[in-house]
C-alpha positions in Angstrom: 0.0 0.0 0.0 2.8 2.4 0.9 4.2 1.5 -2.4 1.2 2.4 -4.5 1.1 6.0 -2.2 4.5 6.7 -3.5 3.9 5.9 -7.0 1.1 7.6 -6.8 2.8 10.8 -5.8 5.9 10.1 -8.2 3.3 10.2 -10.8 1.8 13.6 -9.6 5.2 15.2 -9.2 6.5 14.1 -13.2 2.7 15.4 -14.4 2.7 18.3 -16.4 1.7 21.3 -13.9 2.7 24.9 -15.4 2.9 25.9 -18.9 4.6 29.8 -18.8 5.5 32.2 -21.4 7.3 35.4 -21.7 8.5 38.0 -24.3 11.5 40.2 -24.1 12.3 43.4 -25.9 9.1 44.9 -26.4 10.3 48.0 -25.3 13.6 48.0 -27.6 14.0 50.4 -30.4 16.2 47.9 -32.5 16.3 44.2 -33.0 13.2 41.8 -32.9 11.0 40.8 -29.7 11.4 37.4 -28.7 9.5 35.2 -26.6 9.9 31.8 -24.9 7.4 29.2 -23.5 8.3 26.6 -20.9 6.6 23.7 -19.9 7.6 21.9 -16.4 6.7 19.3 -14.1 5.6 20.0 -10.4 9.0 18.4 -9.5 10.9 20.3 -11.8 9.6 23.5 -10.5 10.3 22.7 -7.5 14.6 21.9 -8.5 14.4 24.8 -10.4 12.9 27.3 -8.1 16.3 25.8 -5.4 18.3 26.3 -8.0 17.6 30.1 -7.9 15.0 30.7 -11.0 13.2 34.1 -10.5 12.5 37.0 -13.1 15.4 37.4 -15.4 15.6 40.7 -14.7 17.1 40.2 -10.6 19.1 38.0 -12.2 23.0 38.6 -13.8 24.0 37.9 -17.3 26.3 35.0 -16.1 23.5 33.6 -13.5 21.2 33.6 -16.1 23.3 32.0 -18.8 24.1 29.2 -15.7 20.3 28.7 -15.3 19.5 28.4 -19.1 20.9 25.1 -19.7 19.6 23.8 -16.0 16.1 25.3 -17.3 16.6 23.4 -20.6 17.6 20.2 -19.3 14.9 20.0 -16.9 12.0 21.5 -18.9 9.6 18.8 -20.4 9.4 20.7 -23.6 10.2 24.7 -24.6 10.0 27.1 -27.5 11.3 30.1 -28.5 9.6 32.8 -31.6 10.5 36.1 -32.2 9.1 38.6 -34.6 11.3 41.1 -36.5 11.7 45.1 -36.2 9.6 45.4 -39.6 6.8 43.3 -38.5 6.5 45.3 -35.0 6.4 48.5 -37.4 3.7 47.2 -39.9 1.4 45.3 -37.3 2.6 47.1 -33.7 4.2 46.4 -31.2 0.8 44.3 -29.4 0.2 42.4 -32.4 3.9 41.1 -33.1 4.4 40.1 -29.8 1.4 38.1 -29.9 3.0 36.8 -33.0 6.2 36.2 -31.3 4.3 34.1 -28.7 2.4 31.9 -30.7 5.4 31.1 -33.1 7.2 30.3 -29.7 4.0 28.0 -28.8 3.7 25.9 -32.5 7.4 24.9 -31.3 5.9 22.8 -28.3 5.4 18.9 -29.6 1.5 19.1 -28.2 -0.6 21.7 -27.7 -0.8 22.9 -23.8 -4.8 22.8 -21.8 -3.6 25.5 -20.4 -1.0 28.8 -20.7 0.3 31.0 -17.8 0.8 34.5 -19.6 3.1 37.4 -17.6 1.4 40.4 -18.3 -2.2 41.5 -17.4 -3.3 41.2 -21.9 -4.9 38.3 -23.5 -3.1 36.5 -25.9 -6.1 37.0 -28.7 -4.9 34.6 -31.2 -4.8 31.7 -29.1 -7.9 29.8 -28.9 -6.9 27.6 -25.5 -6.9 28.6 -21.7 -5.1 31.2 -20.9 -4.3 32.3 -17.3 -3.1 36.3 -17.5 -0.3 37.0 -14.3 0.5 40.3 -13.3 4.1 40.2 -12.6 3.6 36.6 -13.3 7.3 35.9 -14.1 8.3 36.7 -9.9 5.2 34.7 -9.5 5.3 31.2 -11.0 8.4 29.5 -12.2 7.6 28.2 -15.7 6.7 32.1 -16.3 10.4 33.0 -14.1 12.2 30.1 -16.7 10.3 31.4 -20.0 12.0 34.7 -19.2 14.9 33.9 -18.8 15.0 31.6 -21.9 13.6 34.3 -23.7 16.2 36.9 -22.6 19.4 34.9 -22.8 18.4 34.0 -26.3 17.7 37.6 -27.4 20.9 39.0 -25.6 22.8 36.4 -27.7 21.6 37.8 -30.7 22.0 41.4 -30.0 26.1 40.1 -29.1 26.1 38.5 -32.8 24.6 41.3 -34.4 26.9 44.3 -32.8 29.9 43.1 -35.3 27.2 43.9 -38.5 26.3 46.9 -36.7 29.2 48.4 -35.2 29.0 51.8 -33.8 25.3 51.2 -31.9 26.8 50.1 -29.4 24.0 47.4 -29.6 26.1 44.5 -27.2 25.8 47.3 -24.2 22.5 48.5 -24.5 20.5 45.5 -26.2 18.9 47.7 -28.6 17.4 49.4 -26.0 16.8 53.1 -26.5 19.8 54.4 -23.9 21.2 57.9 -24.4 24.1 56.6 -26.1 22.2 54.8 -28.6 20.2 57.7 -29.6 23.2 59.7 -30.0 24.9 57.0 -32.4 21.4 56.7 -34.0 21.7 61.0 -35.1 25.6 60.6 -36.4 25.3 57.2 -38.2 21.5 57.1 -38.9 18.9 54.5 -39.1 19.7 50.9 -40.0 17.4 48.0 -41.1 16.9 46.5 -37.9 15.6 49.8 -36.3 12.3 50.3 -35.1 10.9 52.7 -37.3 7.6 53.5 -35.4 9.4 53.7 -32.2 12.0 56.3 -33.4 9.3 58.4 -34.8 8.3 59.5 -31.0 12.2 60.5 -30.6 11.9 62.6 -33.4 14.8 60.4 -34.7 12.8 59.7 -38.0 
């Protein structure tokens, strides 16, 4: 009988509990915004959470580049989808994030009952449950590990890309709209990967 309780609970702990997803970027004025979906067990939550997972952003670079491949290893199943700086200027910035998150979704082998969303909007295109979780991502750790997939990946790309785009200063500042980057914006001008529609408002273009 004890047996059977154990198994019993072994079985509960390797279900699938949390489904969480995250975006990163959306506030950028270069590059693409990416998100990332994790799916984890109730055990795996639980290893994860002791291994120090929380939002990416108390994390440090290195810590969270440590925690990616733990959050890899241990996650049932992830995706990651981005969408570029000219579909954020021809459908906004709502609508290719939403984009980003349901390309990062159609990565997953099966389709998730349910979705854990940081963020108090609705993901419109998806037809499932959806939770919405304000602060979500210092809230529930599949939400904390989508985050930090999501960031690690993007910050990877912004490193690869500041060799093509030398003089942004892109590896520093993410493609974040920092004083710095506005300045090297107005002496070398606007490149492809710029945000258009987000420079406009900084009178930048």
């Amino acid at each position: 009988m004890q047996e059977k309780k154990e198994e019993d609970h072994l079985q509960l702990l390797n279900k699938v509990s949390e489904v969480g997803i995250d975006e990163v970027g959306k506030g950028a004025v270069f590059g693409p915004v990416f998100s990332a979906v994790v799916v984890l067990t109730e055990k795996n939550k639980f290893i994860l959470k002791q291994l120090g997972v929380m939002d990416s952003k108390k994390l440090t670079p290195k810590k969270r580049k440590l925690l990616l491949s733990k959050i890899l290893l241990l996650s049932s199943d992830y995706g990651i989808g981005q969408s570029s700086a000219r579909e954020i200027d021809e459908l906004g910035i709502r609508v290719a994030t939403e984009l980003s998150m349901i390309r990062a979704l159609k990565k997953l082998k099966e389709k998730p009952s349910e979705i854990l969303i940081d963020g108090p909007l609705l993901l419109r295109p998806w037809d499932g449950f959806q939770k919405n979780i304000v602060s979500g991502d210092s809230k529930f750790t599949s939400i904390s590990a989508a985050s930090i997939v999501a960031k690690v990946s993007r910050d990877n790309l912004m490193e690869r890309l500041e060799k093509k785009y030398a003089g942004y200063l892109i590896f520093k500042n993410k493609g974040y709209g920092t004083r710095e980057h506005l300045s090297s914006i107005k002496e070398n001008g606007i490149t492809n990967l710029h945000r258009k529609s987000f420079l406009k408002k900084s009178n930048l273009f």
